[in-house]
Steps between C-alpha positions, in 0.01 A plus 500: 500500500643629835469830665867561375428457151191677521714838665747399228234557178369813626904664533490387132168748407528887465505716822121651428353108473678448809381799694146365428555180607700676854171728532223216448712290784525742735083611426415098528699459812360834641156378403505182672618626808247763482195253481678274761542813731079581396399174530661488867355838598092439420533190656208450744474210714114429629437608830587824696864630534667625800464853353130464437489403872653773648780249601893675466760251389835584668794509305816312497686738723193510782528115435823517556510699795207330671673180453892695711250627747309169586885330528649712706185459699527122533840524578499766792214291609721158510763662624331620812351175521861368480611766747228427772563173449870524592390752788242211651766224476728737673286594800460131535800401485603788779242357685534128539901595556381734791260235629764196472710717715226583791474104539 
């Protein structure tokens, strides 16, 4: 007997019997996820917790930002790395030229 047939026999009973059956659904789902959501919530794992240590979790936005901040951070650093870089090889270049010349 599939779920169809099932759905099918209840259309077949009167509308209070099926009422009942709609409202003890809708209480058994709302139950389970109700001792899921409890079950979840007095959870205690062994051991302190960042809150019992006085520790503050950031949250996915300071994450988030944190994370922009430290790239753009690395990459002005590279690119002045990149830029003195290209400066040194400049000067050097300038500077052999001007001393091939003198000789």
């Amino acid at each position: 007997m599939g779920l169809i047939d099932l759905i099918e026999n209840i259309r077949h009973k009167p509308e209070m019997t099926r009422r009942r059956i709609l409202v003890g659904t809708t209480f058994t789902i709302t139950a389970i996820i109700f001792f899921f959501w409890l079950s979840v919530k007095l959870y205690t794992v062994s051991g302190p917790t960042p809150a019992d240590l006085g520790v503050k979790e950031e949250g996915p936005i300071n994450q988030t930002a944190g994370f922009i901040v430290d790239f753009i951070q690395s990459t002005k650093d590279r690119f002045n790395d990149l830029k003195s870089a290209i400066t040194a090889s400049s000067t050097y270049t300038a500077s052999s030229s001007e001393s091939v010349e003198i000789h």
